[in-house]
Short mmCIF file of the C-alpha atoms (twelve columns), coordinates in Angstrom:
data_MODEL
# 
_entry.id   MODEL 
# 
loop_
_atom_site.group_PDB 
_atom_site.id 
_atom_site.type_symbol 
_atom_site.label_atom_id 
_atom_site.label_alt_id 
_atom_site.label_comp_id 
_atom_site.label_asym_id 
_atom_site.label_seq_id 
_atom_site.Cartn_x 
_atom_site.Cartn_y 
_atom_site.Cartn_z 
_atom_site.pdbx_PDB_model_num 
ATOM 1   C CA . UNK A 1   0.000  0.000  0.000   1 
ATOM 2   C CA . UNK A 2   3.029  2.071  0.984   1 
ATOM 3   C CA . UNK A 3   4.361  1.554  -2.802  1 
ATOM 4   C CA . UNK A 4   1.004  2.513  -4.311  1 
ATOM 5   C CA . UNK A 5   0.782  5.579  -2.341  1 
ATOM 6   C CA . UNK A 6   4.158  6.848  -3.568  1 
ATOM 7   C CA . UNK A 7   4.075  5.813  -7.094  1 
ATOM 8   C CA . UNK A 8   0.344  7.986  -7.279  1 
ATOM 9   C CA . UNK A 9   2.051  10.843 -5.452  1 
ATOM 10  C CA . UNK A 10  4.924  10.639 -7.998  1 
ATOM 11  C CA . UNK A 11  2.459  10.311 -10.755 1 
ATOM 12  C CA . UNK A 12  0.570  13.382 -9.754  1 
ATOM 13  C CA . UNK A 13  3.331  15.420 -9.248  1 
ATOM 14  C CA . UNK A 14  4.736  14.480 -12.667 1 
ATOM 15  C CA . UNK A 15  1.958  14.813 -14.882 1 
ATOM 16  C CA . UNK A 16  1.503  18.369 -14.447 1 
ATOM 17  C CA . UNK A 17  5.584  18.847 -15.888 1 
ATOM 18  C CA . UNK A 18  4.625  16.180 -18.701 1 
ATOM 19  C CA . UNK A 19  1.760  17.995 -19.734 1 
ATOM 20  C CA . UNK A 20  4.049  21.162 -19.992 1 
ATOM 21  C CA . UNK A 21  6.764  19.459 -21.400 1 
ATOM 22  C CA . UNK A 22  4.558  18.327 -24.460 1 
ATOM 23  C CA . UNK A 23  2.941  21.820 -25.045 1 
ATOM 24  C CA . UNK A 24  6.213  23.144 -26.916 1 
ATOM 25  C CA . UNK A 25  6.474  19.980 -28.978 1 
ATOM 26  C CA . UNK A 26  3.018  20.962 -30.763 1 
ATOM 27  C CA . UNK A 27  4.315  24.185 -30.848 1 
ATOM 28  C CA . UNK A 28  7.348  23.327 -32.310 1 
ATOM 29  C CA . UNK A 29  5.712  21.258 -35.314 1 
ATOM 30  C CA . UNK A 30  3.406  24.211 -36.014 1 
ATOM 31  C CA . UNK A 31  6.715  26.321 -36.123 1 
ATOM 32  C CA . UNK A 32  8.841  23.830 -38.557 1 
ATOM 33  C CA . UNK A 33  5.753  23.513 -40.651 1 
ATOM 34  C CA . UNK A 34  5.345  26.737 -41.057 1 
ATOM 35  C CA . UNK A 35  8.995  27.435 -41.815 1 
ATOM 36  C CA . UNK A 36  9.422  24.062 -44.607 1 
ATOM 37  C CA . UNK A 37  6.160  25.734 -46.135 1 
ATOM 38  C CA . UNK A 38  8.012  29.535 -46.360 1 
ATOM 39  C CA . UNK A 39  11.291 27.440 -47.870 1 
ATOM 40  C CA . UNK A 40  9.278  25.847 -50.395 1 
ATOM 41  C CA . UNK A 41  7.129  28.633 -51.504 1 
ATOM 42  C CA . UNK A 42  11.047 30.768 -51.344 1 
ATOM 43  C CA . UNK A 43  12.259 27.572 -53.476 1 
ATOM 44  C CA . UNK A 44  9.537  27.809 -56.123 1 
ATOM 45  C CA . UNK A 45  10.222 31.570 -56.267 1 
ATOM 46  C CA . UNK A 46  13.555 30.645 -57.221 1 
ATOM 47  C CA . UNK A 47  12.661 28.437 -60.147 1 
ATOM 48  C CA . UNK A 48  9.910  30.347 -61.741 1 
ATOM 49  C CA . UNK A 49  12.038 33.855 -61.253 1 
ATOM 50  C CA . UNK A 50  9.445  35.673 -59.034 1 
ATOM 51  C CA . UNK A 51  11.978 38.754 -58.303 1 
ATOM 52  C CA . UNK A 52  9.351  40.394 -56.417 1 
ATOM 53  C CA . UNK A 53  9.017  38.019 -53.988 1 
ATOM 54  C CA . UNK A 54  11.862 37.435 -53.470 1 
ATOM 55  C CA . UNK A 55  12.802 40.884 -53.081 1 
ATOM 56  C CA . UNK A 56  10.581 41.184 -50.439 1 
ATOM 57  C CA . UNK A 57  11.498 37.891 -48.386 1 
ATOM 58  C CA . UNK A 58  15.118 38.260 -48.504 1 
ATOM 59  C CA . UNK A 59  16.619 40.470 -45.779 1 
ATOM 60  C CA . UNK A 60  18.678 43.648 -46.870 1 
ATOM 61  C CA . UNK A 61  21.325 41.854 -45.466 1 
ATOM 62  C CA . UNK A 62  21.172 38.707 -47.234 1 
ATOM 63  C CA . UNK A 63  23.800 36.963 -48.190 1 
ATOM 64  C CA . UNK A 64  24.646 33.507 -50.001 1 
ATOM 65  C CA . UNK A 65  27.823 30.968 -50.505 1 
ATOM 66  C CA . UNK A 66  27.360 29.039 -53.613 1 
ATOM 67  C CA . UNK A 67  29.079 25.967 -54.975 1 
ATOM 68  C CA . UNK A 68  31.780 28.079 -56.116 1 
ATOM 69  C CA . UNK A 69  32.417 29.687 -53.019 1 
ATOM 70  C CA . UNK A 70  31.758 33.111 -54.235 1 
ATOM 71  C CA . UNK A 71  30.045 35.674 -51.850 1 
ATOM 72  C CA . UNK A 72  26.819 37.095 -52.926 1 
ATOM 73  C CA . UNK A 73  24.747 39.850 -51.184 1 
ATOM 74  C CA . UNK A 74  20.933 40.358 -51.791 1 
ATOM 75  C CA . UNK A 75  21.423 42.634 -55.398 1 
ATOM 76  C CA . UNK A 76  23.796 40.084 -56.776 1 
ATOM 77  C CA . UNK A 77  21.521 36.761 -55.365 1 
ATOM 78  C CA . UNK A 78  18.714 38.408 -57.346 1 
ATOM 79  C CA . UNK A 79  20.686 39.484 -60.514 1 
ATOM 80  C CA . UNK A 80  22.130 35.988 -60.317 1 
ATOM 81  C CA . UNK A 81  18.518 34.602 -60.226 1 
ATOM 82  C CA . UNK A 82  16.496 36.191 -62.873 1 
ATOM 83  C CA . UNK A 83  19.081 35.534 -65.647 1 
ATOM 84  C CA . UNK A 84  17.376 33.965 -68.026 1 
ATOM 85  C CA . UNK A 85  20.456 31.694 -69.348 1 
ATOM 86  C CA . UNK A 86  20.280 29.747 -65.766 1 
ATOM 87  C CA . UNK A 87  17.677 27.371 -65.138 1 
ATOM 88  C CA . UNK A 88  17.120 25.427 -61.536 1 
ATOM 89  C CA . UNK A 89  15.246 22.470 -60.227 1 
ATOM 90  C CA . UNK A 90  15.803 22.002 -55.996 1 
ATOM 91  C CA . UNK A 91  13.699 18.825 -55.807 1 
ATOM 92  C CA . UNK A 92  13.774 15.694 -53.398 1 
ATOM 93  C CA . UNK A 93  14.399 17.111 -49.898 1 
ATOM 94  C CA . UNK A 94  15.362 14.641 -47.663 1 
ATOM 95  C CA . UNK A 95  16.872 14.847 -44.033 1 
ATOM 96  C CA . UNK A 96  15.400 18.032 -43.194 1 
ATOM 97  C CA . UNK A 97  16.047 19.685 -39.760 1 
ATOM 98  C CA . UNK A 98  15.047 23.070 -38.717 1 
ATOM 99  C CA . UNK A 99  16.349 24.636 -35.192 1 
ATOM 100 C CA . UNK A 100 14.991 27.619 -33.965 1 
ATOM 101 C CA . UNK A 101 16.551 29.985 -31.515 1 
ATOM 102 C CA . UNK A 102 14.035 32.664 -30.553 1 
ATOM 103 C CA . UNK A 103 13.237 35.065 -34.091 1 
ATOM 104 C CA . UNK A 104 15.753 32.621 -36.036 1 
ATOM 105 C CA . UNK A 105 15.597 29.884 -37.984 1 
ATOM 106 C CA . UNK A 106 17.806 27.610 -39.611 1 
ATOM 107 C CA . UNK A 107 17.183 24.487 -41.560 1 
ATOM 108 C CA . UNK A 108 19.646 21.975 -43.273 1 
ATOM 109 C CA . UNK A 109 18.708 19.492 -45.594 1 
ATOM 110 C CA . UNK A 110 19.817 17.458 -48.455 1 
ATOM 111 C CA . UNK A 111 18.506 17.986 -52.284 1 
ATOM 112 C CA . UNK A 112 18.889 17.057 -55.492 1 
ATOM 113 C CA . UNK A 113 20.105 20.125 -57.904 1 
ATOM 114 C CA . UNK A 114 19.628 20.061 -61.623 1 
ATOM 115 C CA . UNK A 115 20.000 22.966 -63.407 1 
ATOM 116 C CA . UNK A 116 21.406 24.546 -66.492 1 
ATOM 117 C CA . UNK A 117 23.888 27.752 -66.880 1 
ATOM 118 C CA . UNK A 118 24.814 29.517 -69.660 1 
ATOM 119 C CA . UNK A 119 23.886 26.300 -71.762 1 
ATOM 120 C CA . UNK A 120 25.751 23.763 -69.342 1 
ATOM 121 C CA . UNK A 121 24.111 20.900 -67.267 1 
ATOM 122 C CA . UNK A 122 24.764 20.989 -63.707 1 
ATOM 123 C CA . UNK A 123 23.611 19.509 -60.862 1 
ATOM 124 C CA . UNK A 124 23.242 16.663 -58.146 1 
ATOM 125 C CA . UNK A 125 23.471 15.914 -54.803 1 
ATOM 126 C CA . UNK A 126 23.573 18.938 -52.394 1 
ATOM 127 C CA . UNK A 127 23.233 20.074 -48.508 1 
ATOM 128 C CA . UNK A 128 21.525 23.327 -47.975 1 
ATOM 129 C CA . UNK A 129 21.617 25.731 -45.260 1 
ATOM 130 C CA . UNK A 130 19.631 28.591 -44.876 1 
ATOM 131 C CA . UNK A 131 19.033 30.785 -42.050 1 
ATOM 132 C CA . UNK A 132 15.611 32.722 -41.564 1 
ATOM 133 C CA . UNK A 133 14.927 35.630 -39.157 1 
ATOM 134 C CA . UNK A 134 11.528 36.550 -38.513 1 
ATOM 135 C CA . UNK A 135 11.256 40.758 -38.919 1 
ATOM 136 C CA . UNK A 136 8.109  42.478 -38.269 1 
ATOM 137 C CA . UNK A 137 6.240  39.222 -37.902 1 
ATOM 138 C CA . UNK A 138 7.559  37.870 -41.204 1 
ATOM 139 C CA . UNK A 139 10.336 35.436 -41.906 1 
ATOM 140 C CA . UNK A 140 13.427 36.996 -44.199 1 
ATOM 141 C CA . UNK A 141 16.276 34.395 -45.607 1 
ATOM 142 C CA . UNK A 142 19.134 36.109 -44.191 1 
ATOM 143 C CA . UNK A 143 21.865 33.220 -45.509 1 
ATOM 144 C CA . UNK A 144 21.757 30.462 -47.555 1 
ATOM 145 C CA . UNK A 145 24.135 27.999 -48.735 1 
ATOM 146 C CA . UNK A 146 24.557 25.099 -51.132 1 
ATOM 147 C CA . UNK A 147 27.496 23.070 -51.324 1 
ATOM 148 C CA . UNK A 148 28.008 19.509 -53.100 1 
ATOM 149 C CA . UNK A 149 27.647 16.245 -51.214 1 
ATOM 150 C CA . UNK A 150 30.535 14.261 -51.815 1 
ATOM 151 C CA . UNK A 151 30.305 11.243 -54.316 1 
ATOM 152 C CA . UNK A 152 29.130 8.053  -53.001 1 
ATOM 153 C CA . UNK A 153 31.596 4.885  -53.612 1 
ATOM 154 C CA . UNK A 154 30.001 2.131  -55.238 1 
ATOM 155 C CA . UNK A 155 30.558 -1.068 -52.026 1 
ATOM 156 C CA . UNK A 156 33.822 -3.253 -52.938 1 
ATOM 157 C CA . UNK A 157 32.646 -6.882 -53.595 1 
# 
């Protein structure tokens, strides 16, 4: 009886913390929702060229590392982007993780590139990062980077 008395005691003393424990976990899925569905609506803007939008999600103070390790702020990202000789297809995202730390956001993942430039294929497997801050109530792409997973070795037999 002894045993039973403690274990309810423990029980109801617990609960209470479980219940508040578990409130920030819905939370939390509501949040990463939220952000994948901001990425791919940022993504799609990408491929179909909308310079408006994305003028008006990515921060003044945007910057990006591509592939080629060059530097680009916000006026170059976009001048990069609506060249019509460059065509890009993010598709497949896999292993996608999004952290948040108060107003930002960042989320890795891994994607599959294919794309054209200036008349040459290009393309494969890639991680992203991106990091989002939310301003004014709205999330901004402050950083994002791509760089190339390495290649895969086919298993000796």
């Amino acid at each position: 009886m002894k045993h039973t008395r403690i274990a309810l005691l423990a029980a109801f003393l617990v609960l209470p913390w479980l219940a508040h424990a578990q409130a920030p976990a819905a939370k939390n899925d509501k949040a990463v929702q939220e952000l994948v569905e901001f990425r791919n609506r940022y993504i799609e803007a990408e491929e179909n060229r909308d310079m408006a939008y994305l003028d008006k999600i990515l921060a003044d103070d945007f910057f990006a590392l591509n592939p080629q390790g060059q530097l680009l702020n916000k006026a170059q990202q976009l001048e990069n982007l609506k060249r019509t000789d460059r065509t890009l297809k993010v598709h497949n995202a896999r292993e996608t993780q999004v952290r948040f730390y108060g107003d930002v956001a960042i989320l890795t993942e891994h994607v599959t590139v294919d794309g054209q430039d200036k008349g040459r294929a290009f393309g494969g497997e890639y991680r992203f990062l991106r990091v989002f801050a939310k301003q004014n109530g709205d999330w901004k792409v402050v950083l994002a980077q791509g760089s190339p997973m390495p290649q895969q070795s086919a298993p000796a037999k």
